[in-house]
C-alpha positions in Angstrom: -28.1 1.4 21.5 -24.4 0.9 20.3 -22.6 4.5 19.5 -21.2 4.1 16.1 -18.2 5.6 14.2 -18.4 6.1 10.5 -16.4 7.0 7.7 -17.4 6.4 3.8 -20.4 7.3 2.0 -23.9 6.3 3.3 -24.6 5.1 -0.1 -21.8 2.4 0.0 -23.0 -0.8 -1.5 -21.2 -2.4 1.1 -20.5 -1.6 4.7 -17.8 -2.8 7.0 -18.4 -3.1 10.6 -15.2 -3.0 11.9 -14.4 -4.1 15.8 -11.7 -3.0 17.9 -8.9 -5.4 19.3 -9.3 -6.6 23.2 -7.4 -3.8 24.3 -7.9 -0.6 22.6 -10.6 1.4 21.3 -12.3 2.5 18.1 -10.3 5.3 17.6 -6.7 4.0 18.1 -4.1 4.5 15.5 -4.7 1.3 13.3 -8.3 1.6 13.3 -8.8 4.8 12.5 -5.7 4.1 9.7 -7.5 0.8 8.2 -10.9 2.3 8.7 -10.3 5.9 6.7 -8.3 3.7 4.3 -11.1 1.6 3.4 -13.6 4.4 3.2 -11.8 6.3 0.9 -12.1 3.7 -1.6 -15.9 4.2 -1.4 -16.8 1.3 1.3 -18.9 2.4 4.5 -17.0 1.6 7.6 -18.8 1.3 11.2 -16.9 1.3 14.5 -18.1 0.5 17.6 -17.0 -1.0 21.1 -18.0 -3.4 23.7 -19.7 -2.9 26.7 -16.8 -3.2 28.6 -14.8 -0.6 26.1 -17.9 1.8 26.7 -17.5 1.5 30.3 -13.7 2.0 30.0 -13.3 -1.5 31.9 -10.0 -3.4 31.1 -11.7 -6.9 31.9 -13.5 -8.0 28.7 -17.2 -8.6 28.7 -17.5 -12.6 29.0 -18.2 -14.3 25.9 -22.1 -14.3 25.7 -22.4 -10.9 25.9 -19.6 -9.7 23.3 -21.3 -12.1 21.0 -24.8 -10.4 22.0 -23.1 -7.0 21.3 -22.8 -8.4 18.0 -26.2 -9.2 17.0 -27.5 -5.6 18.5 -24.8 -3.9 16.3 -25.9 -5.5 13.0 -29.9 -5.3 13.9 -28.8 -1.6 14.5 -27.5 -1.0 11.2 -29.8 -3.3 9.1 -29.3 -5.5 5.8 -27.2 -7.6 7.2 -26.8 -9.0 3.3 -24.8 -6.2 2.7 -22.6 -6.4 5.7 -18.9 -7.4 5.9 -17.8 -7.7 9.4 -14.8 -8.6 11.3 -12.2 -6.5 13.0 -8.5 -6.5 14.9 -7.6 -9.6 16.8 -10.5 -10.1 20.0 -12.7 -8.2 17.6 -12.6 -10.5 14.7 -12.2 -13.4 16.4 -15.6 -13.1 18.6 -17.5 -11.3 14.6 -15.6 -15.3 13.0 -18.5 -16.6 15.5 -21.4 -14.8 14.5 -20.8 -14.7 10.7 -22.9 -17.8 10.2 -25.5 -16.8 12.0 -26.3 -13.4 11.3 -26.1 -14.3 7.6 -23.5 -11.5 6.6 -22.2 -11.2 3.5 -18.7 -11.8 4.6 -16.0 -11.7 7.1 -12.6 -9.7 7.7 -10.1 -10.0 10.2 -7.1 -8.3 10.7 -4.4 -9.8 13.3 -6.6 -12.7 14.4 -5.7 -14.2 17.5 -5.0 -17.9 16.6 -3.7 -18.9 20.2 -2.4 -16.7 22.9 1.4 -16.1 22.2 3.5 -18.4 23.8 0.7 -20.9 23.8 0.5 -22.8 20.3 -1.3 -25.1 21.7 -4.1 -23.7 22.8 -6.0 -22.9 19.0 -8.9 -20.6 18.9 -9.7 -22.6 15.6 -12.4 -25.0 15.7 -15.1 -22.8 14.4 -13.1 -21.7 11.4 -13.0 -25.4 10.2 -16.8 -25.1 9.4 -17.5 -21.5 8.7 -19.2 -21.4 5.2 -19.2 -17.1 4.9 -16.8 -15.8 2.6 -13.8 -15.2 4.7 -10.6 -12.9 4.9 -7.5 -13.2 7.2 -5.2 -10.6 6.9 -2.2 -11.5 9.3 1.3 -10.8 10.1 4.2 -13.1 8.9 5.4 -13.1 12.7 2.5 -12.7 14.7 3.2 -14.2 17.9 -1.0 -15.0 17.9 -0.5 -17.0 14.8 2.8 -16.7 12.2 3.1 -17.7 8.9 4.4 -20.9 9.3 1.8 -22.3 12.2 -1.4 -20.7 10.3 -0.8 -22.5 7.5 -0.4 -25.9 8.5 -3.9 -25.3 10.3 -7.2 -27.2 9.0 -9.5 -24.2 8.3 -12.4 -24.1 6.3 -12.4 -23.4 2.5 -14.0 -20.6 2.8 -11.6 -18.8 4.7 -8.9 -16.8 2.6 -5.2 -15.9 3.9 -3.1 -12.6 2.9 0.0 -11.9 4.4 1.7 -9.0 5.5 5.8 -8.9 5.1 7.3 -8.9 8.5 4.3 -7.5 10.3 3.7 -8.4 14.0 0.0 -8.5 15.8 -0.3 -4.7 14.4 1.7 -5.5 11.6 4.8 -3.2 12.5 7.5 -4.5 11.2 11.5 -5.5 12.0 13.2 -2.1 11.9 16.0 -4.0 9.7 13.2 -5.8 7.2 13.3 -2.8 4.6 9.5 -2.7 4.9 7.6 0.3 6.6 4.4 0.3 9.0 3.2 2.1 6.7 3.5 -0.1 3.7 2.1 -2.6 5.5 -1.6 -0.9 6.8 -1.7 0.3 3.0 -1.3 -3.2 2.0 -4.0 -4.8 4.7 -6.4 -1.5 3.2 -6.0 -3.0 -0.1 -6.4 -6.7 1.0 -9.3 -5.7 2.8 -11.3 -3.8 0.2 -10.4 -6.3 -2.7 -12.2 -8.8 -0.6 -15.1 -6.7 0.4 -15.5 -5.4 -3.3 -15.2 -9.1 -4.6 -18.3 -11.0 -2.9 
């Protein structure tokens, strides 16, 4: 049975299950940040990890059981119609290729991986030309998984939405010279996200 972490009321009419990025766990700074941001505007948020993050492995789980991991997690919680999941890069990349399937209510991604940095040409895109649940990317303007200006030239399905963060890299930080702060920019990807969640 997956351990959960959650913030926001039990009552919510909408929860969130947030996943954590390939790399660090539930409780790292920009989780617990976007996930206490969200619940204090009155949305449930659930975090979990993979088997592998469980086991404090480095090496992630291979594909079929991440995705697996995903369909225990929203059995465990229930009411999948009232679900919005998604999560930070590896995280919302593998929930992008469940959405369908487990018939959530919608999906939101923060920092998602388009291609491996340095690597433009190798797109973890196919999927999102065809996904039909309501969709939200929120991405950095220079994330070296995906910037502004390689995103959008991308075919992607109409259901997927696009907000972008001012200067942010992968975790959104930003240039120390842009003007912006870090943490102007995780208030703005809370306020992104729960627009979205509130909206469908």
């Amino acid at each position: 049975m997956p351990e959960f972490l959650i913030d926001g009321p039990a009552s919510a009419a909408r929860t969130y299950v947030f996943a954590p990025g390939a790399g660090g766990p539930m409780v790292s700074g920009f989780m617990t940040t976007i996930a206490r941001g969200i619940a204090a505007k009155g949305i449930r948020v659930v975090r979990f990890e993979f088997p592998y993050m469980v086991a404090r492995r480095r090496r992630p789980d291979p594909q079929d059981v991440i995705l697996d991991s995903w369909r225990s997690v929203v059995r465990e919680i229930g009411h999948p119609e009232s679900l919005v999941i998604g999560g930070k890069s590896f995280g919302g990349r593998m929930a992008s290729m469940m959405a369908d399937e487990l018939q959530v209510a919608g999906l939101l991604c923060y920092g998602y991986p388009f291609h491996p940095p340095g690597q433009p040409a190798k797109l973890r895109t196919e999927h999102l030309k065809t996904l039909a649940t309501p969709a939200l990317i929120v991405q950095g303007t220079r994330d070296a998984f995906g910037s502004r200006e390689e995103v959008e030239s991308y075919e992607l399905s109409k259901a997927i939405a696009l907000q972008w963060i001012p200067e942010g890299d992968h975790s959104f930080k930003p240039r120390a010279k842009s003007g912006v702060t870090e943490r102007e920019n995780l208030e703005r990807a809370v306020d992104y996200g729960v627009s979205f969640i509130t909206s469908i």
